[in-house]
ROSE-4610 file (N, C-alpha, C; in Angstrom, 1 decimal, always signed):
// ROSE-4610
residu = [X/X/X/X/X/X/X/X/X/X/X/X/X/X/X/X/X/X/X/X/X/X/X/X/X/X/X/X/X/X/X/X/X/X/X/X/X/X/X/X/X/X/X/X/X/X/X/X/X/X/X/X/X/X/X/X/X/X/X/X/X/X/X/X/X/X/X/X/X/X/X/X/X/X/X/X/X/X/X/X/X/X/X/X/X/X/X/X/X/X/X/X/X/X/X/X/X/X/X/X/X/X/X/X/X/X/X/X/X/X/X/X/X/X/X/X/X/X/X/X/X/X/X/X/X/X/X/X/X/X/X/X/X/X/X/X/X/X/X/X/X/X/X/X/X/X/X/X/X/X/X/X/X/X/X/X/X/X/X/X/X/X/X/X/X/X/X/X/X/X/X/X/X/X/X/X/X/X/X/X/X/X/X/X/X/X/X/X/X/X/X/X/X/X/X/X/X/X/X/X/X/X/X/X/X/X/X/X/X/X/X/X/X/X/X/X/X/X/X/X/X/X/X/X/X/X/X/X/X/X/X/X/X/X/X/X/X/X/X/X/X/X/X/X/X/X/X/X/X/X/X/X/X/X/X/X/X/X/X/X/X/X/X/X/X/X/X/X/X/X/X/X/X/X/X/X/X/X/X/X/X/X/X/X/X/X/X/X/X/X/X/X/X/X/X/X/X/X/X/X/X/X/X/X/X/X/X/X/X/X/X/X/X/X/X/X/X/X/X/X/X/X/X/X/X/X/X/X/X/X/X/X/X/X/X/X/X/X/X/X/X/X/X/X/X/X/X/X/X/X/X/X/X/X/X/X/X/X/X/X/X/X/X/X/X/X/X/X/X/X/X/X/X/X/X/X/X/X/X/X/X/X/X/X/X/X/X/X/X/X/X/X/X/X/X/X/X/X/X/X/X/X/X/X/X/X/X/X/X/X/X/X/X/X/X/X/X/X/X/X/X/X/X/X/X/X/X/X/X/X/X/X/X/X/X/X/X/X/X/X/X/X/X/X/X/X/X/X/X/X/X/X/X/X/X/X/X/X/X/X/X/X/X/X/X/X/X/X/X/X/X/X/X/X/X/X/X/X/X/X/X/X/X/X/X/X/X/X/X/X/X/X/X/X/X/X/X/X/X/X/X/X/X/X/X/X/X]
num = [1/1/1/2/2/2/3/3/3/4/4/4/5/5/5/6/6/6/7/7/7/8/8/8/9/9/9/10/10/10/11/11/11/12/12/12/13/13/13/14/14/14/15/15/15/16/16/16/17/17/17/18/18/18/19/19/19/20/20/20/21/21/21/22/22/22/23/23/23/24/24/24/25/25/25/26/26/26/27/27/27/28/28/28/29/29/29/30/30/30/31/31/31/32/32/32/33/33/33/34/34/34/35/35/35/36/36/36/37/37/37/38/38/38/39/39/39/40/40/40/41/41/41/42/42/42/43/43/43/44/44/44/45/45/45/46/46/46/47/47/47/48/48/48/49/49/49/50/50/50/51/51/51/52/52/52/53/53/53/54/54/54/55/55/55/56/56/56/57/57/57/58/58/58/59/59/59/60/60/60/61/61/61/62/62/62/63/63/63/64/64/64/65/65/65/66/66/66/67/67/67/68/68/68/69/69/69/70/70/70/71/71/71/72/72/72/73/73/73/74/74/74/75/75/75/76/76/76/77/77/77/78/78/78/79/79/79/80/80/80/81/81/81/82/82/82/83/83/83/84/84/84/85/85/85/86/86/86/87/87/87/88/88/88/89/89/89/90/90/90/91/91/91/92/92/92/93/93/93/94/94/94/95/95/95/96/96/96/97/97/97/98/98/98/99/99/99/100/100/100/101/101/101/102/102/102/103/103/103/104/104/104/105/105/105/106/106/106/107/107/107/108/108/108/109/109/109/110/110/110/111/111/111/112/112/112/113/113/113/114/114/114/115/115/115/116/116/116/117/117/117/118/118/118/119/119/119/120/120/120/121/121/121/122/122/122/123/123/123/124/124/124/125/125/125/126/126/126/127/127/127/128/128/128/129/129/129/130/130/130/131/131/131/132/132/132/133/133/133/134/134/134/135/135/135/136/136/136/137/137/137/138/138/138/139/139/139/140/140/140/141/141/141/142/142/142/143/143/143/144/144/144/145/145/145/146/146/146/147/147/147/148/148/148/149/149/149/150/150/150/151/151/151/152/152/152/153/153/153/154/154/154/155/155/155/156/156/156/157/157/157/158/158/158/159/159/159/160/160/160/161/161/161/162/162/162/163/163/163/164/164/164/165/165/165/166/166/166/167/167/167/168/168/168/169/169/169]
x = [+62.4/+61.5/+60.5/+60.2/+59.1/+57.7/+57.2/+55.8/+54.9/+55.2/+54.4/+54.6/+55.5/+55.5/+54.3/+53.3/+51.8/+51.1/+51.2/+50.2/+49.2/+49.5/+48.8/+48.0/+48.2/+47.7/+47.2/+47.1/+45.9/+44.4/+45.5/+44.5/+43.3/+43.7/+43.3/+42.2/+42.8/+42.2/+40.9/+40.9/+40.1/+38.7/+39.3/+38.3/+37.2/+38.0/+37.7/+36.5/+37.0/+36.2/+34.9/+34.7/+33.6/+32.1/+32.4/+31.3/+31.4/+32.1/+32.6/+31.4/+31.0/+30.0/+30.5/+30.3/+30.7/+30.2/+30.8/+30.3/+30.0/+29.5/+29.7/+29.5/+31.1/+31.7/+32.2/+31.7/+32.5/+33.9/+34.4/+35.8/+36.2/+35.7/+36.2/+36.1/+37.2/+37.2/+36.0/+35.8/+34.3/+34.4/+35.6/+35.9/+36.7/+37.3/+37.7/+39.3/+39.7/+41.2/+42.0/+43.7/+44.1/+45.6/+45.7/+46.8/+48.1/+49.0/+50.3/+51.1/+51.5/+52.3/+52.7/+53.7/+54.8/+54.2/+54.9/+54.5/+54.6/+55.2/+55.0/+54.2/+54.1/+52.8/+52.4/+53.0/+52.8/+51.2/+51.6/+50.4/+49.1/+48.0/+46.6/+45.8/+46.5/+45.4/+44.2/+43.5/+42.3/+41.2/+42.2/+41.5/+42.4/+43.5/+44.2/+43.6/+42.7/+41.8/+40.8/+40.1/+38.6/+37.9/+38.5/+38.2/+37.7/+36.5/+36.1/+36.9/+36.2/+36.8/+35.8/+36.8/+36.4/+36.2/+36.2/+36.5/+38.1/+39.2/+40.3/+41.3/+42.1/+43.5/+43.9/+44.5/+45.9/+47.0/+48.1/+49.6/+50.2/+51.1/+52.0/+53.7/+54.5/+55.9/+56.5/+58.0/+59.1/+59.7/+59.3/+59.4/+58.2/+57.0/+56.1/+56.5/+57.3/+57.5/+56.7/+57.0/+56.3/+57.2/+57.1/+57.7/+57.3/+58.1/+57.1/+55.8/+56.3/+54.9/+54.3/+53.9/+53.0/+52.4/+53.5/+52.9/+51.6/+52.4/+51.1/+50.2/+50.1/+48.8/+48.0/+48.4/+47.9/+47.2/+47.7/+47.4/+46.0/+46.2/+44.7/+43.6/+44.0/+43.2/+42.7/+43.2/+43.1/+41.6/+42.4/+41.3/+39.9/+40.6/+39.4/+38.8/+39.2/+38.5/+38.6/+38.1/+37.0/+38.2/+39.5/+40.5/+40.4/+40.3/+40.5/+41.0/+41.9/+42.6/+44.1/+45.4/+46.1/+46.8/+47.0/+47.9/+49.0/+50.3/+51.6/+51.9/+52.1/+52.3/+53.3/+54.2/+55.6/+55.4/+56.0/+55.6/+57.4/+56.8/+58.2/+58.9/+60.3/+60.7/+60.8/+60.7/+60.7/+62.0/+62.5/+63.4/+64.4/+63.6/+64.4/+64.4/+64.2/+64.8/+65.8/+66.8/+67.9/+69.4/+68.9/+70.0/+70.2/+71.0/+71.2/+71.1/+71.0/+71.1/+72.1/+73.2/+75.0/+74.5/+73.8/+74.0/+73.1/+71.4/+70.8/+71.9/+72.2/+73.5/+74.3/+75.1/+75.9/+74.9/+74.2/+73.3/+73.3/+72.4/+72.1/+73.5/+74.2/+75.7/+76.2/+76.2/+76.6/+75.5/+74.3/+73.3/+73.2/+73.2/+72.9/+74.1/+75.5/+76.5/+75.8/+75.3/+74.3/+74.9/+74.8/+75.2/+74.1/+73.6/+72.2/+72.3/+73.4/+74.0/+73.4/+72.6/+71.9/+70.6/+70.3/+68.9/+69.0/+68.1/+67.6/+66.8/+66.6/+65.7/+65.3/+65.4/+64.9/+64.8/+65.9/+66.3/+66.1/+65.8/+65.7/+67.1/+67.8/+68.6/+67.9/+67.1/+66.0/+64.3/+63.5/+62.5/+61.4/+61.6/+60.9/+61.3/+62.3/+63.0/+62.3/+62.4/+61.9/+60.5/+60.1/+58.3/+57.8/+58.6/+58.2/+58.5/+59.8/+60.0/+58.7/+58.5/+57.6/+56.1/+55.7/+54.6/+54.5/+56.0/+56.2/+56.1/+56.6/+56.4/+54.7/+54.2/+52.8/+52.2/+52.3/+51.4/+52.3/+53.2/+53.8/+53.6/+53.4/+52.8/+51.8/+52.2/+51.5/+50.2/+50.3/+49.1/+47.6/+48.0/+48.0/+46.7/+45.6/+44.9/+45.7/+45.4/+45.9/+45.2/+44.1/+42.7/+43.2/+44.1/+44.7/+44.9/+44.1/+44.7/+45.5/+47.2/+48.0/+48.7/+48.4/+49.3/+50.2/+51.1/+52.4/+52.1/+52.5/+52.3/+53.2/+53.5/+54.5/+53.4/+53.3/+52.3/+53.5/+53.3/+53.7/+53.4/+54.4/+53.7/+54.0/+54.2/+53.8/+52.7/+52.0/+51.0/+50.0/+50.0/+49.3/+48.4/+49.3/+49.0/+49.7/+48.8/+49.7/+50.2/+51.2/+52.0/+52.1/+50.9/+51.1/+52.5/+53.2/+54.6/+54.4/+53.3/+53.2/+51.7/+51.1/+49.6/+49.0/+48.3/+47.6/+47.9/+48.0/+47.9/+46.4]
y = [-0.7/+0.3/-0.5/+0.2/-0.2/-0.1/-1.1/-1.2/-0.4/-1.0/-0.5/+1.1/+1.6/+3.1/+4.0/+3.4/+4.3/+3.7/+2.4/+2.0/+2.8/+3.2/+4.0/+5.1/+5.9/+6.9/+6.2/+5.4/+4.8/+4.1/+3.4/+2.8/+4.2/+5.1/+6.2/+6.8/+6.6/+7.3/+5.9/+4.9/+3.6/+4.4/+4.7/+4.6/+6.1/+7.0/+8.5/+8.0/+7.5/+7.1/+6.4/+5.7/+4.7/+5.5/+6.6/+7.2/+8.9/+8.9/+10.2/+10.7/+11.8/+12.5/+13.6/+13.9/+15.4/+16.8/+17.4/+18.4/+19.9/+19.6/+20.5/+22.0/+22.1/+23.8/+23.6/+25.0/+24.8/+25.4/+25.1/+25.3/+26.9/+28.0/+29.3/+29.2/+30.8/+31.0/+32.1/+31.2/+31.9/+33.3/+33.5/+34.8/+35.6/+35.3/+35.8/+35.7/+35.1/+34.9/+34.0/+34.2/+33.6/+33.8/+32.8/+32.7/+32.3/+32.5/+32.2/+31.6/+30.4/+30.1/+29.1/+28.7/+27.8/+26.4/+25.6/+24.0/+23.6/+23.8/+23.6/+23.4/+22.0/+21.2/+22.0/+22.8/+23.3/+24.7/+24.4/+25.9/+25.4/+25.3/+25.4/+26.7/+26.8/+28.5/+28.5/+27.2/+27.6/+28.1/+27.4/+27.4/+28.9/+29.1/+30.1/+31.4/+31.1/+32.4/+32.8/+31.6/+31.5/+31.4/+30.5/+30.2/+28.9/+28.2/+27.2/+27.0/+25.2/+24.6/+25.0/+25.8/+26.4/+28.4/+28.3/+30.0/+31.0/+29.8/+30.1/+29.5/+29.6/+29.0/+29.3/+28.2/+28.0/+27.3/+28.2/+27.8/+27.5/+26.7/+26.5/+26.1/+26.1/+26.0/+26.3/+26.1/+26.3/+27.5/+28.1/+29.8/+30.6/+30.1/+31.5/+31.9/+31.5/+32.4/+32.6/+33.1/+34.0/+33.4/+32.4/+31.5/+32.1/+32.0/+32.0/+31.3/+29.6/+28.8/+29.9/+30.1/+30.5/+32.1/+32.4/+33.8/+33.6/+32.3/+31.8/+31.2/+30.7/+30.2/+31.5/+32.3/+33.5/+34.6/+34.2/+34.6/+34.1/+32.9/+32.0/+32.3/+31.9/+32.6/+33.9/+35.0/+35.6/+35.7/+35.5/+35.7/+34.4/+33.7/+31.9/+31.8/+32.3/+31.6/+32.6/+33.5/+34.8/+35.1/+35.3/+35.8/+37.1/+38.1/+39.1/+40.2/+39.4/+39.3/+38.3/+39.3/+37.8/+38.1/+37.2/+36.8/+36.5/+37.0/+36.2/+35.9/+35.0/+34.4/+33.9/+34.4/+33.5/+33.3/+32.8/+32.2/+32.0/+32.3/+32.1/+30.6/+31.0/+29.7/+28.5/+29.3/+28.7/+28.0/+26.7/+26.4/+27.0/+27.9/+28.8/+30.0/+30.6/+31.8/+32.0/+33.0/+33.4/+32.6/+32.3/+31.0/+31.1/+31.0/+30.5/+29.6/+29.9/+28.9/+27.9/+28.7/+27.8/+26.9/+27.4/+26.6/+25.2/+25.6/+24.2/+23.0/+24.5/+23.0/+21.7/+22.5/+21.7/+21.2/+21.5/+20.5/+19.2/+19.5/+18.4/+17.4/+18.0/+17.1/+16.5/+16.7/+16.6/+15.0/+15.3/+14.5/+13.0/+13.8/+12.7/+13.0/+13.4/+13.5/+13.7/+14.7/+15.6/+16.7/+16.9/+18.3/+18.9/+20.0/+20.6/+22.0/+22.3/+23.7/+24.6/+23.4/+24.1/+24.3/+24.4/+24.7/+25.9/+26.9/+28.0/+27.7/+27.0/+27.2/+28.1/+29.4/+30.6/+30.8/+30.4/+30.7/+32.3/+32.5/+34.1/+34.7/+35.3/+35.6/+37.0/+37.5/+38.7/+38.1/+37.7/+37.4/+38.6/+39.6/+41.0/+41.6/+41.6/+42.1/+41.2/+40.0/+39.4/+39.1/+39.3/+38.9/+40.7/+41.5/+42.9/+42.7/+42.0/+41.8/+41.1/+40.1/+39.0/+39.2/+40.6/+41.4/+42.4/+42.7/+44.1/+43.3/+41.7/+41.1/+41.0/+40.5/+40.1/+41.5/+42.8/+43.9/+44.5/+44.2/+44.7/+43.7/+42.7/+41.7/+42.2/+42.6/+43.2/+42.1/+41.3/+40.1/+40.1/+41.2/+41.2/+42.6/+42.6/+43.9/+45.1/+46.3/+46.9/+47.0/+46.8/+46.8/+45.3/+44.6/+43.2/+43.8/+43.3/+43.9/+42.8/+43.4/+41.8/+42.8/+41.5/+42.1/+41.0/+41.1/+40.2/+39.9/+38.9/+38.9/+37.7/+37.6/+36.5/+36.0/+35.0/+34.1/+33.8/+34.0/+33.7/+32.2/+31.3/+29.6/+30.2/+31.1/+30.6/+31.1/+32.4/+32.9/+32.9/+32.0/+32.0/+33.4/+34.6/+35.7/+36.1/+36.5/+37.3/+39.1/+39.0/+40.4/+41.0/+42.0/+42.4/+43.3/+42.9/+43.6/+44.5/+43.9/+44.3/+45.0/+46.3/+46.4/+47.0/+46.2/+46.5/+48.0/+48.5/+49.4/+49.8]
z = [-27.2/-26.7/-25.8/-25.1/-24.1/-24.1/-24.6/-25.2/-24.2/-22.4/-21.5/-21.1/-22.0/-20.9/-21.7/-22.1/-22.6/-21.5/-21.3/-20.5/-19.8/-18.8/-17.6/-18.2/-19.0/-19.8/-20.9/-21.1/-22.0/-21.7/-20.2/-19.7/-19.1/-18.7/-17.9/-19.6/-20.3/-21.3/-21.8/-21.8/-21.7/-21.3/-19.9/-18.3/-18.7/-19.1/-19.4/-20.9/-21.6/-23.1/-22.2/-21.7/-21.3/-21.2/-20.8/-20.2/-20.7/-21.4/-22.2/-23.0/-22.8/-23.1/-24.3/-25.7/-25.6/-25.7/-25.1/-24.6/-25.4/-26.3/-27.0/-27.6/-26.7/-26.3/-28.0/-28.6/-30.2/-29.8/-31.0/-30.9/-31.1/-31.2/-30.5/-29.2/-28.9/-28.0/-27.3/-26.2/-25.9/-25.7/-24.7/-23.7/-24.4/-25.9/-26.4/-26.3/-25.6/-25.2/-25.4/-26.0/-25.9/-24.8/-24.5/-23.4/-23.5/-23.4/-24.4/-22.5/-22.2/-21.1/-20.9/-20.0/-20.2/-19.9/-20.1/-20.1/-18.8/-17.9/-16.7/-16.0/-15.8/-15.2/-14.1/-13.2/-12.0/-12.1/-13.4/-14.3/-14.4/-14.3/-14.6/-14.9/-16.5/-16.8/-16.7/-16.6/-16.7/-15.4/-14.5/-13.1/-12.6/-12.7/-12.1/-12.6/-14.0/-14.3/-14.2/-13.3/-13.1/-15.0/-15.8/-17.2/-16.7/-17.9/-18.4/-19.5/-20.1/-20.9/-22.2/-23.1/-24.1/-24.2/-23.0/-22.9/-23.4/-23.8/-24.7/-24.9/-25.8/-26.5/-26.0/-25.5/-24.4/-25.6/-25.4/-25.7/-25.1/-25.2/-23.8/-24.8/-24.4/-24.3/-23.5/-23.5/-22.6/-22.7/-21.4/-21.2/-21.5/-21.6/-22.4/-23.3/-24.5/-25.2/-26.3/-27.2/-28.1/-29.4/-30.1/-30.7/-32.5/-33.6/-34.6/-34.8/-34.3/-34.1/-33.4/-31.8/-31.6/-32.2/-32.7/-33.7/-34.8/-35.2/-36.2/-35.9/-34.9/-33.9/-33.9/-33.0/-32.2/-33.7/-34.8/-36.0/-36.5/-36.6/-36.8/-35.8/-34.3/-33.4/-33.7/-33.6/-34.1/-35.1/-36.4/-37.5/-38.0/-37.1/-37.6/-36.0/-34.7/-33.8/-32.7/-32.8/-32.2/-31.1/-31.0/-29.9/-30.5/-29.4/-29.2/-28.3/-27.2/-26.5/-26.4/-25.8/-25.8/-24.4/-23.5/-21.9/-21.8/-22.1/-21.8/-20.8/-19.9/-18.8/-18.5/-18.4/-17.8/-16.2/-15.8/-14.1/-13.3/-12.1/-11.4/-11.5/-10.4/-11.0/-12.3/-12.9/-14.2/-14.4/-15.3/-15.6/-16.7/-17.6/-18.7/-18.2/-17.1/-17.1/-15.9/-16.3/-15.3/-16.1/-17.2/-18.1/-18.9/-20.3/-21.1/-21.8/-23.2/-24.1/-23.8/-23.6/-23.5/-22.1/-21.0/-19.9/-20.1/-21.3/-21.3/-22.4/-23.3/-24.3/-23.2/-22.2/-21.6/-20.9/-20.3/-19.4/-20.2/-21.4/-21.7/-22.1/-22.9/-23.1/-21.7/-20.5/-19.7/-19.7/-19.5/-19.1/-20.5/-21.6/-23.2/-23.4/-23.7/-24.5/-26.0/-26.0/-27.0/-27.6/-28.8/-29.3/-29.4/-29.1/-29.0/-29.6/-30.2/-30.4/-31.5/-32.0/-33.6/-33.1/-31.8/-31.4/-30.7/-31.0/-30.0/-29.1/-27.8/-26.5/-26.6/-26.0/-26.0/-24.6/-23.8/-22.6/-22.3/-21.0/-21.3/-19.7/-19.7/-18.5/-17.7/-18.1/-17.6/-18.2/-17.2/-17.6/-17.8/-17.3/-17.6/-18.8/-18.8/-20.5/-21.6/-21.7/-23.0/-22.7/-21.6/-21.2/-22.4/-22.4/-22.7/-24.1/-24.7/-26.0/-26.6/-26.1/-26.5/-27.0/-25.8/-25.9/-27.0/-27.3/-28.3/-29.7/-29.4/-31.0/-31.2/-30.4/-30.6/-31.2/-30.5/-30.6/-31.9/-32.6/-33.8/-35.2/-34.9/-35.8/-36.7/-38.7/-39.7/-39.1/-38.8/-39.2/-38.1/-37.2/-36.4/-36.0/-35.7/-36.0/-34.5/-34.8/-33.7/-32.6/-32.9/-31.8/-31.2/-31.0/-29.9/-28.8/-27.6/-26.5/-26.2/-25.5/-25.3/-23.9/-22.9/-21.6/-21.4/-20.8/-20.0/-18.7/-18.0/-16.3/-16.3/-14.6/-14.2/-13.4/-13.4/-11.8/-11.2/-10.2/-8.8/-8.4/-8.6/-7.9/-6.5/-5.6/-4.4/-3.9/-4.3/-4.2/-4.6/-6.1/-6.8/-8.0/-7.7/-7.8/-9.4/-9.9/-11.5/-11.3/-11.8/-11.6/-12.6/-13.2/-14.7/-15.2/-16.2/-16.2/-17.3/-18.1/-19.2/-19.5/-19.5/-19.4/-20.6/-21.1/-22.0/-22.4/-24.0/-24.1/-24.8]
């Protein structure tokens, strides 16, 4: 293994510590929100919402999805850290949508000679269809008060613009 491949991001994190102040935003969420969206570096929820740091939980995974992990996040939030709102955000061009599960398996076999078959990605081949499933799990969740407002949207990376698919009921 390669001792150096932290380097850079440590050293960066060195530089950051030196003069690191904290700032102390408590750990709810200010604005009440939590945001459920994809890992995709190309995403900045917090700026893309006009949010501060500490105005809400941000989730992130591959596809926006709506995971049991993040069910049981969104749960806690929820009841321990003042969310009372939730954002699904899937985003264009995404890597998991328009695909399959079967297409990322072979990918990766093709790339690692990997069997990946016992994993669910959660590829979606309609990203409006499961952006609406995703929303119908969160707002059906016993754990879940009915008073959650939860919407769906796609951002747009070229416009920067959110497309609500899913609106608050």
């Amino acid at each position: 293994m390669n001792s150096a491949a932290f380097d850079d991001v440590l050293h960066a994190n060195r530089q950051f510590a030196a003069d690191y102040e904290p700032t102390g935003v408590p750990g709810l969420a200010a604005r009440g929100l939590a945001i459920v969206t994809c890992m995709d570096s190309r995403l900045d929820p917090l700026r893309m919402l006009g949010l501060a740091k500490g105005d809400a939980k941000i989730l992130r995974n591959a596809g926006a999805r709506v995971t049991d992990d993040v069910l049981r996040t969104l749960i806690l939030a929820v009841h321990l850290l003042d969310v009372s709102r939730v954002m699904i955000v899937a985003h264009t061009g995404c890597r998991m949508s328009g695909i399959e599960d079967s297409d990322i398996h072979d990918a990766i076999a093709r790339s690692a000679d990997l069997d990946t078959r016992s994993i669910d990605f959660g590829a979606v081949k309609d990203q409006r269809a499961i952006l609406h499933h995703d929303v119908q799990r969160v707002r059906s969740s016993p754990y879940l008060p009915n008073s959650l407002a939860v919407i769906g949207c796609i951002y747009n990376l070229d416009d920067g613009l959110l497309n609500v698919v899913e609106s608050p009921e």
